[in-house]
C-alpha positions as CSV (number, residue, x, y, z in Angstrom):
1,X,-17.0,26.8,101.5
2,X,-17.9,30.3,100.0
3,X,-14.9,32.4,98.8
4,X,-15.2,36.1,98.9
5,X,-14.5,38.3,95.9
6,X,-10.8,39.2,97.4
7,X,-9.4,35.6,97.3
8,X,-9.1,36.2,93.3
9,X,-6.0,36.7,91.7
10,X,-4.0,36.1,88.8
11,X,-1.3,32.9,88.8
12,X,-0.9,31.6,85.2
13,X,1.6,28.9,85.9
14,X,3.1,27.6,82.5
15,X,0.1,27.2,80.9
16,X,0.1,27.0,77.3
17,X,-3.6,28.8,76.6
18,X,-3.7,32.2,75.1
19,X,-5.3,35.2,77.2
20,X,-8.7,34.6,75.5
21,X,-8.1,30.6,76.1
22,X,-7.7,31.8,79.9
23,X,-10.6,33.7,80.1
24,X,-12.6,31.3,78.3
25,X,-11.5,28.1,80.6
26,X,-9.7,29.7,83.5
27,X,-12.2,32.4,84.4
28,X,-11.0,33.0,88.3
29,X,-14.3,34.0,89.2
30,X,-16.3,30.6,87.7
31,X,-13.3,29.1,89.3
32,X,-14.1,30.5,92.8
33,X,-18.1,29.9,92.5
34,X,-17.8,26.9,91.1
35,X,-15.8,25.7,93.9
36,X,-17.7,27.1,96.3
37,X,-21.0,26.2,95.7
38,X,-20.0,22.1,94.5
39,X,-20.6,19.3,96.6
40,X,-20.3,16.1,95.1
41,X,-16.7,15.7,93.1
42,X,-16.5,12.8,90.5
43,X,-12.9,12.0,89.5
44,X,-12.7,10.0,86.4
45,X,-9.2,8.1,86.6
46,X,-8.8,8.2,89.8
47,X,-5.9,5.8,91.4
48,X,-6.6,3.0,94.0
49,X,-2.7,4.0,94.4
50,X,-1.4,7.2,97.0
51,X,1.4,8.1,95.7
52,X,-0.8,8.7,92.0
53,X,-1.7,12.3,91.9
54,X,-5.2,11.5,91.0
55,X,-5.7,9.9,94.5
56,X,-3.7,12.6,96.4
57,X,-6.2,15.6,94.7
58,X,-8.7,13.4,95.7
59,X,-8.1,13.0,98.7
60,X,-7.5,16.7,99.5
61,X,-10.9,16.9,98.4
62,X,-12.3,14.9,100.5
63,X,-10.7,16.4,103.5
64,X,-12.1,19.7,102.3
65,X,-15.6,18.7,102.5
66,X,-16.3,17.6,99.1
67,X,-18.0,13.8,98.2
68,X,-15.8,12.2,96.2
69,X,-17.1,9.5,93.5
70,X,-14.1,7.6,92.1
71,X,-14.8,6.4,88.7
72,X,-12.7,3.8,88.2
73,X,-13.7,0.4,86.2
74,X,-11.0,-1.8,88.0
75,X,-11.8,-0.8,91.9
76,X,-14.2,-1.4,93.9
77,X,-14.0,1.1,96.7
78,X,-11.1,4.0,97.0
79,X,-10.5,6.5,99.8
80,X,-13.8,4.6,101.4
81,X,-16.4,5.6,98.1
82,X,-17.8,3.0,96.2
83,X,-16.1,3.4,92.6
84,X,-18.4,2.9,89.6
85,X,-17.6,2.0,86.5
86,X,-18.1,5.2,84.6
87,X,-19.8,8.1,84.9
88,X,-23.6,7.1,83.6
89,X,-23.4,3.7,86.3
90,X,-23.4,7.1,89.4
91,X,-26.8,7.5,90.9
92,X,-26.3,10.9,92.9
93,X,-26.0,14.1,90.9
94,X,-22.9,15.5,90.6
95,X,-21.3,18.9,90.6
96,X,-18.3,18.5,89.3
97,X,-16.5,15.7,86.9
98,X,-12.8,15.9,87.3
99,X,-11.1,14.2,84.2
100,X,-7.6,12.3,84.9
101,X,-7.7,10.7,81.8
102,X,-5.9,11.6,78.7
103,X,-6.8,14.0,75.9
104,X,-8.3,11.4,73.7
105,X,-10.6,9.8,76.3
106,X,-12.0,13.2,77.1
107,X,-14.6,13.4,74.4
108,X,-16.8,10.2,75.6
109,X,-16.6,11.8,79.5
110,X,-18.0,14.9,78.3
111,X,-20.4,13.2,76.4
112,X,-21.1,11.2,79.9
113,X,-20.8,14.2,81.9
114,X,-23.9,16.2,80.0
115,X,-25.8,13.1,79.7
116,X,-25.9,12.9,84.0
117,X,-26.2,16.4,83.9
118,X,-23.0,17.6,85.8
119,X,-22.7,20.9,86.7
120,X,-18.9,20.9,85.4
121,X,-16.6,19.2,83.5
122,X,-12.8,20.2,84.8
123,X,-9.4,18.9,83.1
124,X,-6.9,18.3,84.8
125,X,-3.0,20.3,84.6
126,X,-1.8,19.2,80.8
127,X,-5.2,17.7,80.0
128,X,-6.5,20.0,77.0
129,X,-9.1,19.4,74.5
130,X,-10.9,22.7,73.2
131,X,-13.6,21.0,70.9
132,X,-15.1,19.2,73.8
133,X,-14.2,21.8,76.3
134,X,-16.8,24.0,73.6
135,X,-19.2,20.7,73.5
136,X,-19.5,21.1,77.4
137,X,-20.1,24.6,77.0
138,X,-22.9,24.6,74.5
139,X,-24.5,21.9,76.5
140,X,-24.9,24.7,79.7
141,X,-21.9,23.2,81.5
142,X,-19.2,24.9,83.4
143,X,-16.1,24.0,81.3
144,X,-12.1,24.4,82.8
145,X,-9.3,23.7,80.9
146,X,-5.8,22.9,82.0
147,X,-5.9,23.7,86.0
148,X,-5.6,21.4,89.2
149,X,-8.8,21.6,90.9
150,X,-6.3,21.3,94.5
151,X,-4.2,24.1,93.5
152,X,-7.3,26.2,92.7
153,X,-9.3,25.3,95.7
154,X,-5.9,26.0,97.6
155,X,-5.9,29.5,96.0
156,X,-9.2,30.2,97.3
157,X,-9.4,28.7,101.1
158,X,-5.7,30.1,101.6
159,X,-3.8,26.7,101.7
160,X,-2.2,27.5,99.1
161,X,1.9,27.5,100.3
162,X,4.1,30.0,97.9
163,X,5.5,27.0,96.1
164,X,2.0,25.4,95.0
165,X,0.8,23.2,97.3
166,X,0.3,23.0,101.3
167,X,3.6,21.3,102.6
168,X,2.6,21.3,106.3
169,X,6.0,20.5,107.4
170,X,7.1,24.0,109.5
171,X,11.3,23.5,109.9
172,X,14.0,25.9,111.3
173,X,16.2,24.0,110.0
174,X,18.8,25.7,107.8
175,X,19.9,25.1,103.8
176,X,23.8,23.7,104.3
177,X,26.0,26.5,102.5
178,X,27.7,25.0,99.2
């Protein structure tokens, strides 16, 4: 899954961080490594439900190669993982923890996160809290801030359609004229 120095560039979306947020959270190039050298994905919130966009990041995921460990105290099993709990019931190490949760919940997950000693902690689009972004950061963790771990891993493999996301639906068809 490596991603060579060319696949960077700059799509800012609406996101509400200033430049030195960006840099701080969004850093293209920890970005890219970190996506290319993870393995094991744990996605804390993630839906038992398809249509949820939790489940459908996921699952992308998982047909990109990555493990996925749902973390999810009402399931048992989704997209065929065991789901645990929470984070400190896992017992394989785990590269990334990506947080569908809200703000508030995110400072116990990071405190979870550096207690299994995660490589990453990664917040989901809308998902923003800098004091425990910082807390993950002290504690030698990777730390991103506001950004869809699909989208990004879309930038870098070149799935990525024009309009955000993979469509895979190729028509001829024209637009009707109003």
């Amino acid at each position: 899954m490596g991603f060579g120095p060319s696949a960077v560039c700059d799509i800012r979306l609406n996101t509400s961080l200033t430049p030195e947020q960006r840099e701080k959270y969004q850093n293209s190039g920890k970005i890219r490594d970190l996506l290319g050298s993870a393995k094991t994905i744990a996605v804390v919130g993630l839906s038992a439900e398809k249509t949820k966009a939790s489940n459908m990041v996921a699952s992308y995921l998982q047909d990109e190669g990555y493990r996925i460990i749902p973390i999810n105290p009402r399931a048992t099993e989704i997209l065929g993982e065991k789901s645990y709990p929470d984070l400190k019931s896992v017992d394989v190490p785990i590269d990334i923890v990506d947080v569908f949760r809200p703000a508030s919940e995110v400072p116990g997950i990071v405190e979870d996160a550096i207690a299994i000693g995660a490589n990453a902690v990664w917040m989901q689009l809308r998902i923003i809290d800098f004091g425990s972004a910082d807390r993950a950061l002290t504690a030698g963790l990777i730390a991103v801030v506001d950004k869809c771990v699909k989208m990004e891993h879309g930038r870098y493999c070149g799935a990525l359609h024009w309009a955000g996301m993979n469509t895979e639906v190729i028509t001829a068809q024209r637009r009707k004229a109003k």
